[in-house]
C-alpha positions as MATLAB code, in Angstrom:
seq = 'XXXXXXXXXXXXXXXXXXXXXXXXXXXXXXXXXXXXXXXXXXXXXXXXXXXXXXXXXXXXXXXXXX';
ca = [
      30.542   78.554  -31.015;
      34.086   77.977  -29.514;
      34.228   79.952  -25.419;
      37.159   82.119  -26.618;
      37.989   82.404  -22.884;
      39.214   78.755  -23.125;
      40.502   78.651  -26.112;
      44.284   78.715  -26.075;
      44.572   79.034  -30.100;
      42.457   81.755  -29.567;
      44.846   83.809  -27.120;
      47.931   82.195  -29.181;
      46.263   84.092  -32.668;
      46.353   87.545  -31.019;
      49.635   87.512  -29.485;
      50.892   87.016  -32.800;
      48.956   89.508  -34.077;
      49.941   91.757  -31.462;
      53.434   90.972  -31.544;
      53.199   92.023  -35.864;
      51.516   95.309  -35.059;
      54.895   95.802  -32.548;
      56.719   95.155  -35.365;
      55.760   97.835  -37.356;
      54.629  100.565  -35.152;
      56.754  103.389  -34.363;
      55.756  104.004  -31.073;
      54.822  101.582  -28.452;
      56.425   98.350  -29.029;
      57.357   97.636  -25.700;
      53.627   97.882  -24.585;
      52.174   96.236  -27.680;
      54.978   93.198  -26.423;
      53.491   92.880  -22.813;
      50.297   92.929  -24.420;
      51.205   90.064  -26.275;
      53.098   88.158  -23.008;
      49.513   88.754  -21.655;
      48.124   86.776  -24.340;
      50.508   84.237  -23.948;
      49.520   83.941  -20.253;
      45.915   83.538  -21.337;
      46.372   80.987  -23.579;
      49.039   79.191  -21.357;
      46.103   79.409  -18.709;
      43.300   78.119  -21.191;
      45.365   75.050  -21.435;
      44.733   74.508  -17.628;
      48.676   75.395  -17.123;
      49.787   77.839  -15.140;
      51.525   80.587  -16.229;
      54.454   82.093  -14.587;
      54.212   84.928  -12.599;
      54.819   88.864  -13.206;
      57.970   90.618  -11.786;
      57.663   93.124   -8.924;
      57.796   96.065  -10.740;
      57.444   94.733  -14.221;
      54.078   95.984  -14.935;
      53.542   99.500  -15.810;
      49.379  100.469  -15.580;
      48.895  101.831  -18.588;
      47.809  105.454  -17.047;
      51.543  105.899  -16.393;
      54.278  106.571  -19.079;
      57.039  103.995  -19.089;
];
């Protein structure tokens, strides 16, 4: 069994799976899309490079409304 942790296809398969679901959703695309830059950052990270860094005030916990 593959460590999906390490796997960068892995991380790659979601965000494009996430970023589909944005696609077509009526509400929450913009979260759904940081969802998938997470992803991207995962699998960027799995392939032992690093990824770059979040913006100071980019990040919105989800608890809060946009």
């Amino acid at each position: 069994m593959t460590d999906f942790l390490t796997n960068a296809d892995h991380w790659r398969r979601r965000a494009e799976r996430t970023r589909a679901l944005a696609a077509t959703a009526a509400k929450d695309q913009g979260r759904l899309l940081k969802v998938a830059e997470e992803y991207d950052r995962l699998a960027a990270l799995a392939e032992g490079r690093r990824s770059t860094p979040v913006a100071t005030g980019s990040y919105v916990p989800a608890s809060q409304p946009e």
